[in-house]
N, C-alpha and C positions, 0 to 999 in steps of 0.2 A: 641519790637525791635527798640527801639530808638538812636541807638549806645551809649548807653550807657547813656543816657543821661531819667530823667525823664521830664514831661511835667513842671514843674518851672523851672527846670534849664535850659531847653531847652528855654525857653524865657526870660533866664537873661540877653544875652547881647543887649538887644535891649533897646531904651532909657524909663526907668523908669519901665524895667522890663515888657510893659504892649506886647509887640511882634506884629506882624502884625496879621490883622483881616482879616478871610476868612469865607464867606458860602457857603456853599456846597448844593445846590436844588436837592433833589432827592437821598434815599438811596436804589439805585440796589446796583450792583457790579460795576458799573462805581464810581456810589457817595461814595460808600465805601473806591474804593482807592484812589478817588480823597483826602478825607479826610484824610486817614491815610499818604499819603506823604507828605501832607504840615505838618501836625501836628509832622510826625516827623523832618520837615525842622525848627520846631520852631514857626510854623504860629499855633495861635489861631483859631480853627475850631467848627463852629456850623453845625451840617448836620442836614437837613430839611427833612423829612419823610412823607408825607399824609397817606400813610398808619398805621394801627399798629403796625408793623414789618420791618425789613431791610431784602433785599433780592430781591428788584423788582418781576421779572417773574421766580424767581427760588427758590420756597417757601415749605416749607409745611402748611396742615393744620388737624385738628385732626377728623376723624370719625369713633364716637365709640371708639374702643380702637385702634385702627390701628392711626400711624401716616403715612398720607400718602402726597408723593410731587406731585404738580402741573403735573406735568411731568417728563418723564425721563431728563436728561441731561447728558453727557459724555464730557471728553476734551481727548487731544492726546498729549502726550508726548513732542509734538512740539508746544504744548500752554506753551510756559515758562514763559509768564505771569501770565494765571492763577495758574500756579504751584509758582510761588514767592508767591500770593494772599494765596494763601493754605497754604506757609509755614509761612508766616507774619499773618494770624490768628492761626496759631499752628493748623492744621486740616491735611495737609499731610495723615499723618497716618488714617485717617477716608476717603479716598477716593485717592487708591491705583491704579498705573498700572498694568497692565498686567505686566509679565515679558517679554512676545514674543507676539508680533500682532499676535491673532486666533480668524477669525469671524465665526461659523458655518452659514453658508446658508443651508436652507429645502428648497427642491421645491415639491409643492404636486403635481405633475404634472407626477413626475419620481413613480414605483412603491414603496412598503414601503419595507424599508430595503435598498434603493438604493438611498432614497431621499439627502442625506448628502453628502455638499461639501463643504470644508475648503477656506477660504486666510487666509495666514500666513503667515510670514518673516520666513527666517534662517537666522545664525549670516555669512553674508556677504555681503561685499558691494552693491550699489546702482547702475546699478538694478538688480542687480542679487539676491539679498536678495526677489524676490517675484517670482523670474524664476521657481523656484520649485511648487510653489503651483500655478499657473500660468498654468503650464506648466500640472499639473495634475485636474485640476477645469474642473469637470464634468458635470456645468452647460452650457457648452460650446462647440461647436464646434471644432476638433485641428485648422481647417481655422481661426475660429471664435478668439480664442486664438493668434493666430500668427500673424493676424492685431490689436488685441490688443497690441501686445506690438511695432509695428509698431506706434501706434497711441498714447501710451504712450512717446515712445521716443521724436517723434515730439514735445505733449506737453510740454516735457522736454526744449525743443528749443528756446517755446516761450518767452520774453521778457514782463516778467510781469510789467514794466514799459511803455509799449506802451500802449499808451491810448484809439488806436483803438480797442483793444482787448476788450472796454468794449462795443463797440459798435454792435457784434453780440451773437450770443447767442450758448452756449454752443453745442445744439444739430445737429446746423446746420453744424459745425464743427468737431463734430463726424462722420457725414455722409458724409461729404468732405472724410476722410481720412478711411474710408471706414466700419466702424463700424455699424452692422444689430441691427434691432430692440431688439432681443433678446441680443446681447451684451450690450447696452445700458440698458435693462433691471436686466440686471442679472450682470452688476458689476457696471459700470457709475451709471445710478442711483440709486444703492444698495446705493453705499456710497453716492452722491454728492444729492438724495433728504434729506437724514438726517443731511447732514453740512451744503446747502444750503436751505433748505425748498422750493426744486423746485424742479420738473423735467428737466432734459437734454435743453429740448426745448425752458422751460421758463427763463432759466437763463446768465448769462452775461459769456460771454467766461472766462471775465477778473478776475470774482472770481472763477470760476469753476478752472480755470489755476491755481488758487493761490492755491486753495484746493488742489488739487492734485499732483503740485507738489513738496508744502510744508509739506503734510501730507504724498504721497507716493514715490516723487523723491528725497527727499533732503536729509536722514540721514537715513542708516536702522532701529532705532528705533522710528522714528519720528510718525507713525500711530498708535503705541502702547497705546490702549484705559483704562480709567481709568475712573470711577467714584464714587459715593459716597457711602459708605456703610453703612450711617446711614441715616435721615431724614435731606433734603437740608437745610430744618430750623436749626439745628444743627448747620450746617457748617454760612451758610449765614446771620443769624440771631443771632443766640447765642453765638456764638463763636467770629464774626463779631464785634459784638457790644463790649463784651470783651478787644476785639483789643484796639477798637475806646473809650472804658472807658480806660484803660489803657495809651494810648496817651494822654491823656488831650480834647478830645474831648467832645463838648457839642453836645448830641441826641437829638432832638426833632419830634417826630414821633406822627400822627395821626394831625399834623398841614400841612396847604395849605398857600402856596404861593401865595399871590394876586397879588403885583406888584414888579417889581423891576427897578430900577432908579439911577442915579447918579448925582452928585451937579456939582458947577463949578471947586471943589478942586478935581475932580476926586473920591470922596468918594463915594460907592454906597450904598442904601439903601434900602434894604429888608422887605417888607409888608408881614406878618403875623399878625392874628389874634389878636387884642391886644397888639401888639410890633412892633414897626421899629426895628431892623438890622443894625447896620454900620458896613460895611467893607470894605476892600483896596481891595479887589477882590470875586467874585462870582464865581462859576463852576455850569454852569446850565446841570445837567446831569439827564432829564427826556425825556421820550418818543418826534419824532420830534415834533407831534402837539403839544404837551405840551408845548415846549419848545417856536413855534411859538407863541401861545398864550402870553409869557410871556417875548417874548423879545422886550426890548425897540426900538425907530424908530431910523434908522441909523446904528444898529451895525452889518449888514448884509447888501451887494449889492442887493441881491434878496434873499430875506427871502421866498416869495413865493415858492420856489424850496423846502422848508422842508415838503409844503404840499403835492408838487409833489413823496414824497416818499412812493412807497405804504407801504400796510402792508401782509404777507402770515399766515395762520391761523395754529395752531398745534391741534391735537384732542390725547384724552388722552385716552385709554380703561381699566377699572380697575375690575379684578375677582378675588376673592376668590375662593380658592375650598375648599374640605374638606379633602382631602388629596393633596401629594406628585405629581403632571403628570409633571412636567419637570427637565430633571435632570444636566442640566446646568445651567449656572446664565445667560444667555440670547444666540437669537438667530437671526436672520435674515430670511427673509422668502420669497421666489421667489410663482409666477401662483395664489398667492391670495391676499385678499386687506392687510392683515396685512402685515406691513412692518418689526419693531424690536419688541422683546418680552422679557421681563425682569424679572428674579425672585428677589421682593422686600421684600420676606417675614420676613425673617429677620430685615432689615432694618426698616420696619414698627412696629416691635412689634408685629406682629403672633405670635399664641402658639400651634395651631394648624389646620393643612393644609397649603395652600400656594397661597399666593399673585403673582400675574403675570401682571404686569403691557406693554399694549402696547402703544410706541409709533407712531404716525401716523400722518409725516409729510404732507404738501404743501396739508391739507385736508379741500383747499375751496366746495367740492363737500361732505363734512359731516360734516360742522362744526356745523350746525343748525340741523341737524336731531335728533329727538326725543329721546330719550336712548332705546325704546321699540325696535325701528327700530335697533337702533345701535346693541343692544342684539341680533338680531334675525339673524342680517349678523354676528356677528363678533365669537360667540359659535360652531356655526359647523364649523368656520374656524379653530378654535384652536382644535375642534378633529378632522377635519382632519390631523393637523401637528398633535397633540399627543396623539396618540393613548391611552395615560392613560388618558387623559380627557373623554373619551367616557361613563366611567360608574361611574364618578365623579360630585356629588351635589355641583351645587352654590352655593355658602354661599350668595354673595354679589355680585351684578355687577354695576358700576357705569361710569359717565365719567368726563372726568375736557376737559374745552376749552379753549386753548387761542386764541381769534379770530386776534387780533394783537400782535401774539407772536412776527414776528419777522420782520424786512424789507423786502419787495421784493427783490429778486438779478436779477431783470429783465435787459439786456440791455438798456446803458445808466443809469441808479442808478448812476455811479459813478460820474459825474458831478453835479449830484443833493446832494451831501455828505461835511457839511463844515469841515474844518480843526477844530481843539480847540481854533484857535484863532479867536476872532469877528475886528470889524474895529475899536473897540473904548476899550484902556487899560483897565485890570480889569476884564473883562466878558470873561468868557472864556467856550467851551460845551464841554460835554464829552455823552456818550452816544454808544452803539455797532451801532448805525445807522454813526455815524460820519465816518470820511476818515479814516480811520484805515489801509485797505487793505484788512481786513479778512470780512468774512461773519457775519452775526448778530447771533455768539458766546458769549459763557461767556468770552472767550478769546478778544475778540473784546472790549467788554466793560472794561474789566480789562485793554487792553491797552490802552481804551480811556481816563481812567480816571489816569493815566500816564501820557500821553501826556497834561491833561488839568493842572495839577498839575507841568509840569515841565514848561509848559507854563508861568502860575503862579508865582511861582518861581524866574524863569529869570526877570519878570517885575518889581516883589515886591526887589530885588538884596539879595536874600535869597539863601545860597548851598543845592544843589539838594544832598538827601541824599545818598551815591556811593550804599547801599545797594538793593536800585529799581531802580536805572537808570542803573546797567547790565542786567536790560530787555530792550530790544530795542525799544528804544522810535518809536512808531506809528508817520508817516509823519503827 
């Protein structure tokens, strides 16, 4: 989706035919779109890979016969950026909304048969589109419920533009406005550990505000959850690259970045392995320390502040069974360590039984634990939530870690966060750690690599193509 236009003709009007020169450090989903929107502005794009795949932290990989991904991942309906990303590698259709936001929450706490409690929108405005199922959530007190949405509204109030808001921290703010442990447990951090990879306590008001009331104040279908229903590789990887062959992009993947530089003309000059690099602009969109590592002296006031960024760790728990125990495509789970639980059997290529993948954020307290250990807590949890697990054989139990999945959303993070633009023309970051506004999302990354590409762009005096810039450019 080039407006029509192919990768030659797209850089015929420029002098001699040869177009502007861009590299792209890093293929996540940052560096992915950073690529494909210069390349369809007409800029000549090399994207740099160290890995053997595109796709940064949102991968798969093959065992046995199962294709199985790194982790869960989900976007919401209110990610319009990752939703263009979807439609501009032609993947939409492999990784579908819901029609109507419905989370089951289990709490093993309540007897069986009583355990199941719904959120879910109706079709009516905002907020009343959650009043119903709000108003009937069994995991809740009716008190418990009616300062929730007291403290919803308030949310609603706040002024996501004040900066002070990054400076305390979500949980402390629930408790001002009178929200009990058990509320914080059983809806705030239901959702806000899985968008933020924190708990209530550990996180910044100022993203936790954004989550919620971007995700559950601003549009009745805004929280409406979608994910992928094939292998992330699919989408991220194969499809991706597709994209990026089709645009005239040059892939270079399974090569490293050693330095990057620029002359007196402004030209910079890209170290890999056996090759310099000349380009009119660079988008360095790798993890912060990565990035630290590899940016030259001067194009940041305090570069140090990227090492000030932490990192929160995600743990992945992976079982096969040999039959059928869940008869949803996923769930949420109150009073035990499991947080969401996902049926990927499909997905993965099962032929028989079923694959259930959990995810289990802000899990600095398991990230290192042994898989023995991990097996031994985390199987009687899943028969306690499912009773058809009980007289059901493992096939396979495994786990995937990202120890540095994602940035911390700690209070304070947001000053520590740059914009896409460095102090010196040409270099410009992208990354979901960057000033985006969102959490470190696929949706964050996708609009970082937006924002470094329209950055770009502007510099090199190149039109931003209208077809990605009706996603709203990240500040």
């Amino acid at each position: 989706m080039t407006d029509g236009m192919g990768p030659e003709e797209a850089h015929a009007d420029t002098p001699g035919g040869s177009g502007r020169d861009a590299v792209v450090v890093g293929g996540g989903l940052a560096g992915i779109t950073a690529a494909l929107a210069l390349a369809d502005a007409g800029v000549r794009v090399t994207l740099i890979e160290g890995r053997p795949r595109l796709g940064g932290l949102a991968f798969s990989f093959q065992r046995g016969d199962l294709t199985v991904d790194n982790g869960q991942h989900v976007y919401l309906r209110c990610c319009t950026a990752y939703r263009w990303f979807l439609d501009r590698i032609e993947g939409t259709a492999l990784a579908p909304l819901q029609d109507r936001l419905d989370v089951p929450v289990l709490d093993v706490a309540r007897p069986e048969g009583r355990r199941l409690g719904r959120l879910r929108r109706d079709a009516l405005p905002v907020p009343l589109h959650l009043g119903r199922s709000l108003a009937t959530y069994p995991h809740l007190s009716l008190a418990e419920r009616a300062k929730v949405g007291r403290a919803a509204l308030a949310l609603k109030g706040l002024d996501l533009a004040d900066p002070t808001l990054d400076t305390e921290d979500f949980g402390s703010w629930l408790a001002a406005h009178g929200q009990s442990a058990r509320a914080v447990e059983a809806l705030w951090d239901l959702v806000g550990v899985a968008t933020l990879n924190a708990v209530a306590g550990d996180a910044s008001l100022g993203l936790a505000a954004m989550v919620f009331k971007t995700g559950l104040l601003s549009d009745p279908g805004a929280a409406d959850i979608g994910w992928a229903h094939v292998p992330l590789g699919d989408l991220h990887d194969r499809l991706a690259r597709k994209a990026l062959d089709s645009a005239g992009v040059r892939i270079e993947v399974r090569t490293r970045v050693t330095s990057i530089s620029t002359d007196e003309n402004g030209r910079w000059s890209v170290q890999v392995p056996g090759e310099t690099l000349q380009a009119d602009a660079v988008v360095l969109a790798v993890a912060q320390r990565e990035a630290y590592d590899l940016l030259p002296d001067g194009v940041l006031d305090a570069p140090e502040r990227l090492l000030e960024i932490g990192t929160a760790p995600i743990l992945n728990v992976h079982v096969v069974y040999d039959r059928k125990v869940l008869g949803r495509p996923f769930f949420a789970a109150l009073g035990t360590p499991v947080q969401w639980v996902f049926d990927r059997t499909e997905a993965s290529g099962l032929r028989d039984g079923q694959y259930l993948a959990l995810s289990q954020s802000a899990a600095q307290d398991e990230i290192d634990e042994p898989v023995a250990a991990l097996r031994e807590r985390y199987l009687p949890e899943l028969e306690r939530l499912l009773p058809r697990a009980r007289g059901a054989q493992v096939k396979d139990f495994f786990v995937t870690r990202e120890r540095t999945a994602t940035f911390a959303p700690t209070p304070g993070v947001g000053r520590l966060r740059p914009g896409a633009r460095t102090k010196v023309p040409g270099l410009y970051l992208a990354g979901a750690w960057t000033a985006t506004g969102w959490p470190a999302t696929m949706e964050s990354a996708v609009r970082s690599g937006v924002s470094a590409a329209g950055a770009a762009l502007s510099a090199l005096g190149r039109p931003r193509p209208s077809h990605l810039f009706d996603v709203e450019e990240a500040a």
